[in-house]
N, CA and C of each residue as an Amber inpcrd file, in Angstrom:
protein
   447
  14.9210000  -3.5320000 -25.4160000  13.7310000  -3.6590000 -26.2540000
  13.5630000  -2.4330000 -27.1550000  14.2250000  -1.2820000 -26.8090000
  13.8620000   0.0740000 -27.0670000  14.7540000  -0.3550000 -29.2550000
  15.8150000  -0.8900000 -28.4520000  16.5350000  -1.1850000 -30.0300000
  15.9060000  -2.0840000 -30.7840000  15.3380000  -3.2250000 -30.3940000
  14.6280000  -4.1740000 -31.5540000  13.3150000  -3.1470000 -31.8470000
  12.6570000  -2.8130000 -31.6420000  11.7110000  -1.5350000 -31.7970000
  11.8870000  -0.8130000 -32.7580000  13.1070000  -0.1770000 -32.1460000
  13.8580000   1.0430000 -33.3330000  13.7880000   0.2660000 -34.4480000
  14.7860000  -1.1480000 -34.5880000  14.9170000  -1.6570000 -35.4910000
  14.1480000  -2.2650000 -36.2840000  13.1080000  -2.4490000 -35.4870000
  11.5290000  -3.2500000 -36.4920000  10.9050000  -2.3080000 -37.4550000
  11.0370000  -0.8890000 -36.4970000  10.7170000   0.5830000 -37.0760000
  11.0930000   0.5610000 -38.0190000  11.9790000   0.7360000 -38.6630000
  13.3310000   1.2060000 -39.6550000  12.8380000   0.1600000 -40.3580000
  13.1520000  -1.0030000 -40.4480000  13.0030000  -2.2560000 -41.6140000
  11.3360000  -2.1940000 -42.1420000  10.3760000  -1.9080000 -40.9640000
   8.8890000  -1.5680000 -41.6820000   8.8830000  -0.3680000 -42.3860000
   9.3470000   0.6150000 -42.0440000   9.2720000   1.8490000 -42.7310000
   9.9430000   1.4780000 -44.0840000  11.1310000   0.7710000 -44.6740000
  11.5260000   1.0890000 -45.7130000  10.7290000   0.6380000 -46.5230000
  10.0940000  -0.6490000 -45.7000000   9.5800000  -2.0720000 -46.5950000
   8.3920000  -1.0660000 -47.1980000   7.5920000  -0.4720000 -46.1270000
   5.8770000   0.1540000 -46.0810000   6.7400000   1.2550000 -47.4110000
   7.5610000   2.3160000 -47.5150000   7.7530000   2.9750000 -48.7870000
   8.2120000   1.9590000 -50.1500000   9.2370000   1.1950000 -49.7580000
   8.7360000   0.1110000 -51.4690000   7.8810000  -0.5280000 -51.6250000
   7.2850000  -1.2700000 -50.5400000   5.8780000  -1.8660000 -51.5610000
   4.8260000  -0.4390000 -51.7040000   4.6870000   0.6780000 -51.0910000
   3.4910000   1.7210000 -51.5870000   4.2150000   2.6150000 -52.3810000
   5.3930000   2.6610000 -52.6400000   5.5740000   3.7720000 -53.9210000
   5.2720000   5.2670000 -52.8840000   4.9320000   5.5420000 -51.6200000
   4.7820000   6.6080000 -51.4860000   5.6930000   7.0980000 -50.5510000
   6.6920000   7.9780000 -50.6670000   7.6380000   8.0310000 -49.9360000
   7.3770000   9.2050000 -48.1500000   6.5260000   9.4060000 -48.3640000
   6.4080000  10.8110000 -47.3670000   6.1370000   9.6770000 -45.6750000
   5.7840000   8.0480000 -46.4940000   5.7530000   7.3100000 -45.1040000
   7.0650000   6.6300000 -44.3280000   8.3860000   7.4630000 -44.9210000
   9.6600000   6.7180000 -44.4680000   9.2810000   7.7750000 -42.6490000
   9.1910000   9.2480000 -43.2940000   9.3470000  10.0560000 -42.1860000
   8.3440000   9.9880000 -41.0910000   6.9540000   9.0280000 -41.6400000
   6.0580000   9.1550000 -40.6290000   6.5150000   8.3220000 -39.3240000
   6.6590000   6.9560000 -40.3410000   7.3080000   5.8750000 -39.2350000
   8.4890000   6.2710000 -38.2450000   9.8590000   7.1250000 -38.8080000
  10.4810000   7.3880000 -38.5910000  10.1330000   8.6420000 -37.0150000
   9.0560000   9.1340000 -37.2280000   8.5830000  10.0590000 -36.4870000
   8.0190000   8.7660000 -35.0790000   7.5280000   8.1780000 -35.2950000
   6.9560000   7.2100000 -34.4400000   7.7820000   6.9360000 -33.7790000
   9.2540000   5.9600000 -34.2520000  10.2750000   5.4610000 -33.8240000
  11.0380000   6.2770000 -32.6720000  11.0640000   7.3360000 -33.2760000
  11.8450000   8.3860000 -32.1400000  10.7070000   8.5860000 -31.1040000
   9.7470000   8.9320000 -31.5160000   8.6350000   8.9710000 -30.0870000
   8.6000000   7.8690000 -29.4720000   8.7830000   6.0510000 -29.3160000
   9.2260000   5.3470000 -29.1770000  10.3020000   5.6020000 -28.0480000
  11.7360000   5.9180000 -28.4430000  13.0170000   6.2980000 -28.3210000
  13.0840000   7.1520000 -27.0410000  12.0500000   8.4540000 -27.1690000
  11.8700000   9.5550000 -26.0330000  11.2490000   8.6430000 -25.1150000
   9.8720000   8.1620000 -25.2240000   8.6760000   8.1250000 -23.8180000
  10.1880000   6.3520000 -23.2260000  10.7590000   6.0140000 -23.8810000
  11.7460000   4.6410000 -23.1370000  12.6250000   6.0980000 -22.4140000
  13.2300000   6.4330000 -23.0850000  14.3000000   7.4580000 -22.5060000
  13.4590000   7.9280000 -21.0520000  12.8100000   8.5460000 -20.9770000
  11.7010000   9.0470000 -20.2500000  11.6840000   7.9650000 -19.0980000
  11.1210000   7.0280000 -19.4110000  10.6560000   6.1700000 -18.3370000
  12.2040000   5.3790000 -17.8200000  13.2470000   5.4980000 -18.3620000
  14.9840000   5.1010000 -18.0930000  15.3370000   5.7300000 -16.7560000
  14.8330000   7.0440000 -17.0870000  15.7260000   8.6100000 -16.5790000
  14.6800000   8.4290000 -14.9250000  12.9450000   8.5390000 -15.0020000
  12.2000000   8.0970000 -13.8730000  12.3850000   7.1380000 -13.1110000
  12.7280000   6.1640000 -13.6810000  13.0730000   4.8880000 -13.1240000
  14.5550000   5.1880000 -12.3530000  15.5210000   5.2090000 -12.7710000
  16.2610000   5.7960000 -12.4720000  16.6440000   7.1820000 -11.2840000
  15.9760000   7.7350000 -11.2160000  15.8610000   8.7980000 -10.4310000
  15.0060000   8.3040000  -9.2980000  13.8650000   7.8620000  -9.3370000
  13.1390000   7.2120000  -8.1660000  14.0030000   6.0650000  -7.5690000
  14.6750000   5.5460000  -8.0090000  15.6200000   4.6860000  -7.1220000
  16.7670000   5.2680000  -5.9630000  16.9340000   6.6650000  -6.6560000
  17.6930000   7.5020000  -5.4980000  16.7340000   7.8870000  -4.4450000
  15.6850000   8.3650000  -4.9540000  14.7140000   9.1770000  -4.0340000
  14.4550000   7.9790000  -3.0940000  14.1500000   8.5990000  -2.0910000
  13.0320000   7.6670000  -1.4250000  11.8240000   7.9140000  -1.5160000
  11.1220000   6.9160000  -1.2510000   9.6020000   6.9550000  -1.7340000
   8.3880000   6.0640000  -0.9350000   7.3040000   6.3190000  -0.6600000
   7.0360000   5.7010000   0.1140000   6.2730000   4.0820000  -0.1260000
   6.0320000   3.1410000   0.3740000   5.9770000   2.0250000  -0.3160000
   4.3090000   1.6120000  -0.8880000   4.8940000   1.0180000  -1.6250000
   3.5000000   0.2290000  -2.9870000   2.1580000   0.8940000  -1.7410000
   0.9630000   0.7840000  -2.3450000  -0.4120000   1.1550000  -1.5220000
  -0.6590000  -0.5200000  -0.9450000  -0.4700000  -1.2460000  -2.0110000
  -0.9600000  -2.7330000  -1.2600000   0.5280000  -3.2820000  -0.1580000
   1.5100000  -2.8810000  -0.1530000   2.3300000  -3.0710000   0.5210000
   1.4460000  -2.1320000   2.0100000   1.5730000  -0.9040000   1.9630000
   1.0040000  -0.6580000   2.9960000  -0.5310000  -0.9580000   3.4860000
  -1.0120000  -1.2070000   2.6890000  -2.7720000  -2.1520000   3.0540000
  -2.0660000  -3.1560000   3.7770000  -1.0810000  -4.1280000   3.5000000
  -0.5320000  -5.5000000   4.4830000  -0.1740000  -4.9460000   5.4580000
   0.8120000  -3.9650000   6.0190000   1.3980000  -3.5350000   6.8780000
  -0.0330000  -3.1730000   8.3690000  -1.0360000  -2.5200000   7.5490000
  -2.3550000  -2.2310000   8.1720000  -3.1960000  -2.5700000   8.7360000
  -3.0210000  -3.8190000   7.9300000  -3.6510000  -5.1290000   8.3950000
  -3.1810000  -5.8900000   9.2740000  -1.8850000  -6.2980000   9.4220000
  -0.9040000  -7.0550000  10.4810000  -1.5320000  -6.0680000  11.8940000
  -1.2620000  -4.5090000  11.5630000  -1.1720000  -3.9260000  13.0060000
  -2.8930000  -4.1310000  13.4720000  -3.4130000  -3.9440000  12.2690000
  -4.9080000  -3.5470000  12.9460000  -5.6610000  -5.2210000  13.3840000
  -4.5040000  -6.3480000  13.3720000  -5.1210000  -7.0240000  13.7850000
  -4.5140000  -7.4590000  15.0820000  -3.7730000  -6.4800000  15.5790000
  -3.2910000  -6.5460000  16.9830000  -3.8420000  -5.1150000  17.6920000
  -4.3350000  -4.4650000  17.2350000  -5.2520000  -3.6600000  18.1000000
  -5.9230000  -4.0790000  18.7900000  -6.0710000  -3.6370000  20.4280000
  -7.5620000  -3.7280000  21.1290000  -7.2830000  -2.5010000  21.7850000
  -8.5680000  -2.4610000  22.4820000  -8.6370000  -1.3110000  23.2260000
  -7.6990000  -0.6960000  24.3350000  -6.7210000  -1.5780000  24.6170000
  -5.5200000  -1.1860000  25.4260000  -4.2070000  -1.0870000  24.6970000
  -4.2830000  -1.7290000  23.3990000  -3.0900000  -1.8890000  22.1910000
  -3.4110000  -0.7750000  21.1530000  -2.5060000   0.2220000  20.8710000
  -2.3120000   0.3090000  19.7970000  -1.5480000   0.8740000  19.3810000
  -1.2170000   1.4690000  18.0120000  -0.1490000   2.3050000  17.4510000
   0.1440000   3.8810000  16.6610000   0.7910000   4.1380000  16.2160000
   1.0460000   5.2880000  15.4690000   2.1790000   5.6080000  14.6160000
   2.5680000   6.7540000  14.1940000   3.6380000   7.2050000  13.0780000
   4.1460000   5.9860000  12.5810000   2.9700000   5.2520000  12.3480000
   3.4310000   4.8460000  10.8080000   4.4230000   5.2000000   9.4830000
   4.8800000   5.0170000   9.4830000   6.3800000   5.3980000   8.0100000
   6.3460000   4.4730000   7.6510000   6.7410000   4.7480000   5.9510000
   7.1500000   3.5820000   5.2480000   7.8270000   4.3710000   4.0020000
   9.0100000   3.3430000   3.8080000  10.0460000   3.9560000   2.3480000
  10.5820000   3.2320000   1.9580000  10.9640000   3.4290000   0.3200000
  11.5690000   2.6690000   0.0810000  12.7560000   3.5910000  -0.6720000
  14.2750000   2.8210000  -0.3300000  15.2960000   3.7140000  -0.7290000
  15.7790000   2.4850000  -1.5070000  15.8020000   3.1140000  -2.9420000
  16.9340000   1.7110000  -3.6410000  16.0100000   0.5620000  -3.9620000
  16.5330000  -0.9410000  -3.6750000  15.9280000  -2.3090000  -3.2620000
  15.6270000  -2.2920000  -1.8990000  15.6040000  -1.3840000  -1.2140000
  15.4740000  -2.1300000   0.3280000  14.0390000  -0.9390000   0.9380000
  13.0770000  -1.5830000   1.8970000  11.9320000  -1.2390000   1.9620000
  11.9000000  -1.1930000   3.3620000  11.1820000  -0.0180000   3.9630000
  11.7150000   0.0960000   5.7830000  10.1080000   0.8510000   5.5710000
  10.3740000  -0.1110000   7.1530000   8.6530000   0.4330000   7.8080000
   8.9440000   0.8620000   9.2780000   8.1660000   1.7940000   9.8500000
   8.6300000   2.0850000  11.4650000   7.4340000   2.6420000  12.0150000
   6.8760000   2.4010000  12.9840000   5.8960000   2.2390000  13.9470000
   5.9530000   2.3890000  15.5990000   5.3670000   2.8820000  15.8630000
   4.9460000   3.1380000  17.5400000   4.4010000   2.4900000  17.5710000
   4.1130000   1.3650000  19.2660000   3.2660000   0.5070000  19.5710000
   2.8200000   1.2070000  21.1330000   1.3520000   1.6530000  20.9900000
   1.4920000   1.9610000  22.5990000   1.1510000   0.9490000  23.0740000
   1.1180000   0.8000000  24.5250000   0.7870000  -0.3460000  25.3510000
   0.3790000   0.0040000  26.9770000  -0.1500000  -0.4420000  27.8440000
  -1.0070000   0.1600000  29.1450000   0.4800000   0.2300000  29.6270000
   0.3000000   1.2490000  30.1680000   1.4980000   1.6870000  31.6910000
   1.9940000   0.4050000  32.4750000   1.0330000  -0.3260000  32.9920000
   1.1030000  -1.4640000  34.0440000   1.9480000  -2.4370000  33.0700000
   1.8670000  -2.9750000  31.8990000   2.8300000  -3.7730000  31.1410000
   4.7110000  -3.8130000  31.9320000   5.1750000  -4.9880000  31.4700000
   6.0160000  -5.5080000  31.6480000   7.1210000  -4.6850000  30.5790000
   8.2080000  -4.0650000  30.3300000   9.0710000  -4.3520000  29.8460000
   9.4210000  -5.8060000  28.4890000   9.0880000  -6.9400000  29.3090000
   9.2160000  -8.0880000  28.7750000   7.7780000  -8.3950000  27.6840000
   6.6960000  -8.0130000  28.5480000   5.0000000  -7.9460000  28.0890000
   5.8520000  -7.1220000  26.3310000   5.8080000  -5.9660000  26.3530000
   5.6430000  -4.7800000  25.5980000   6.5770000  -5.5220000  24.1300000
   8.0020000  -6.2410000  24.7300000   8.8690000  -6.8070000  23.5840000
   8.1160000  -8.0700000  23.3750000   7.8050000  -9.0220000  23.7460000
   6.9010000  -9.6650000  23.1090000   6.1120000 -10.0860000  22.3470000
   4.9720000  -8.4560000  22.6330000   3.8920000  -7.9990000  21.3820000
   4.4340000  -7.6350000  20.3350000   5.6230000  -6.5780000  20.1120000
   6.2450000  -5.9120000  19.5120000   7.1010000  -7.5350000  18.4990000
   7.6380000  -8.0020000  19.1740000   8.1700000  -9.4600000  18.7980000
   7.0190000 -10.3700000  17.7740000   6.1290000 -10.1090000  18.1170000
   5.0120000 -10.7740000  17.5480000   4.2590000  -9.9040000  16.2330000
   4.3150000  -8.9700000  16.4330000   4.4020000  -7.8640000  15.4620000
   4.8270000  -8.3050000  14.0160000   6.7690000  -8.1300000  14.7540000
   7.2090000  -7.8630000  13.7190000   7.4390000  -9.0430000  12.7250000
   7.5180000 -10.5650000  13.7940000   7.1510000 -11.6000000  12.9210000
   6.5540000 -12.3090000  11.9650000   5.4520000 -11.2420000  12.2500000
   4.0740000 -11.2380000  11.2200000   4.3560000 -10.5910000   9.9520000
   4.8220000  -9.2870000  10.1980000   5.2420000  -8.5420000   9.2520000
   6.2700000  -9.0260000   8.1700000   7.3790000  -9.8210000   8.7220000
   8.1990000 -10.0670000   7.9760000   8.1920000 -11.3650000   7.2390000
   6.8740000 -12.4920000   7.7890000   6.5730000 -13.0790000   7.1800000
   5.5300000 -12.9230000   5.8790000   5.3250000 -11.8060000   5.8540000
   4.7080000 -11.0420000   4.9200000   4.9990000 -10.3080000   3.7650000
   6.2160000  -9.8420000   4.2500000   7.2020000  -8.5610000   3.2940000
   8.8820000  -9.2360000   3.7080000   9.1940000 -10.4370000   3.4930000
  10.5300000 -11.0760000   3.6440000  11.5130000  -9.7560000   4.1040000
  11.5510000  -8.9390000   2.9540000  12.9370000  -8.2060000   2.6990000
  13.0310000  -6.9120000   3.3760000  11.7630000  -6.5200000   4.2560000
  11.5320000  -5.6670000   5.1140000  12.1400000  -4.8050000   6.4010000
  12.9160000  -4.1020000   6.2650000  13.5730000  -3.5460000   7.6440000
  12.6710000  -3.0180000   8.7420000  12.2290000  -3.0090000   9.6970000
  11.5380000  -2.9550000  10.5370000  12.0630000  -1.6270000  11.4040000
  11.5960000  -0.5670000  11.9010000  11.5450000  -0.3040000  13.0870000
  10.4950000   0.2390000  14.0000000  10.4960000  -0.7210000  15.1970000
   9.4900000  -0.5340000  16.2900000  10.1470000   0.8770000  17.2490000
   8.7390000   1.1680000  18.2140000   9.1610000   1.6470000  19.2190000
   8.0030000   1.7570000  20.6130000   8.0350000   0.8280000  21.0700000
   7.6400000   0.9480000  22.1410000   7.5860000   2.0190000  23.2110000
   5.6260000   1.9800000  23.4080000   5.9930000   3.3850000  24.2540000
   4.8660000   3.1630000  25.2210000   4.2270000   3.7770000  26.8280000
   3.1940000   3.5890000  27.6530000   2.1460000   4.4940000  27.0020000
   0.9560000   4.2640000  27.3910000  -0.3910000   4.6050000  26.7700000
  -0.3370000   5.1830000  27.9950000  -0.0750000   5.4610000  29.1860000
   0.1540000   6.5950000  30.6290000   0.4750000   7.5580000  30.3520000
   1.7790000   7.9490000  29.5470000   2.7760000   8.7860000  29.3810000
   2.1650000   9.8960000  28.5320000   2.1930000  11.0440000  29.0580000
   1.9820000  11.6290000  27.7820000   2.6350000  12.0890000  26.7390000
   3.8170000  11.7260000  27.1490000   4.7960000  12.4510000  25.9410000
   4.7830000  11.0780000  24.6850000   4.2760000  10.1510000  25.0090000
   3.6140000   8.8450000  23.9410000   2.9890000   9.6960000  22.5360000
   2.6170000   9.9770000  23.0300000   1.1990000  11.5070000  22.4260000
   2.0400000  12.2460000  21.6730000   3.2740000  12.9460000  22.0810000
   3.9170000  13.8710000  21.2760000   4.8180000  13.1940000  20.3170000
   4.5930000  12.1980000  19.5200000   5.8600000  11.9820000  18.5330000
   4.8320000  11.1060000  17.7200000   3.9580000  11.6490000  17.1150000
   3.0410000  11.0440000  16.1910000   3.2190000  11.9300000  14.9210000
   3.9350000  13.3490000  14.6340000   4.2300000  13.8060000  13.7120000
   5.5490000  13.4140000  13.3660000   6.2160000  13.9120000  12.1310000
   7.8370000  13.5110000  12.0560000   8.6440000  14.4810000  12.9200000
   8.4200000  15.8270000  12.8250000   9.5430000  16.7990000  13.8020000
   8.6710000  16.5670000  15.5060000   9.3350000  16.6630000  16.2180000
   8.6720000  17.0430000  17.3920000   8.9790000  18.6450000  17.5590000
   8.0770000  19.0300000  18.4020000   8.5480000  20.7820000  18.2920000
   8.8580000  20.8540000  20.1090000
């Protein structure tokens, strides 16, 4: 688009100096065109560069994600270290689920199962990772930041 632009530029500018007889408007347009030219370049090079980076995902992407969990909260359920990124095309979310001590093994994948079903019926293209942990334990408690110390 950046070239039909340029090029609409250029063909108005010559047209706008022969029909006005005043020539000082070849360079104005011409000035436009390239500013045009930069803020595309600009947004090429961002675009571009944020696709390497990772980054963390859309705000309404994570409002859904928020919503799925916070509607499996109760007072014996819940979660933490939330993450979310996106590297490239592909979009990864990862989550702690605590759950009561007395739970099943089988109980804990279940919820977690139910979770993530929700989720991905939500965000199709979504990589998921859970991690199940006891609401007993206290070391549950210690991995809510990214480093543990």
């Amino acid at each position: 688009m950046t070239d039909v632009w340029t090029s609409a530029g250029v063909i108005v500018g010559v047209g706008a100096v022969v029909l006005s007889g005043w020539p000082q408007l070849d360079p104005i347009v011409a000035l436009v065109v390239a500013g045009n030219i930069v803020w595309s370049g600009v947004r090429i090079v961002r675009k571009s560069v944020m696709g390497l980076m990772d980054t963390a995902l859309p705000v309404d992407t994570q409002n859904i994600i928020q919503k799925v969990l916070d509607s499996h909260r109760q007072s014996d359920i819940q979660y933490h270290a939330l993450r979310t990124r996106q590297s490239g095309s592909r979009q990864f979310v990862s989550f702690h689920v605590i759950v009561p001590g007395s739970w099943t093994v089988h109980e804990g994948h279940q919820l977690v199962e139910r979770i993530e079903a929700e989720l991905r019926g939500k965000l199709p293209k979504v990589t998921l990772f859970t991690h199940l942990e006891s609401r007993d334990d206290p070391s549950s408690w210690d991995d809510i930041m990214l480093d543990r110390e």
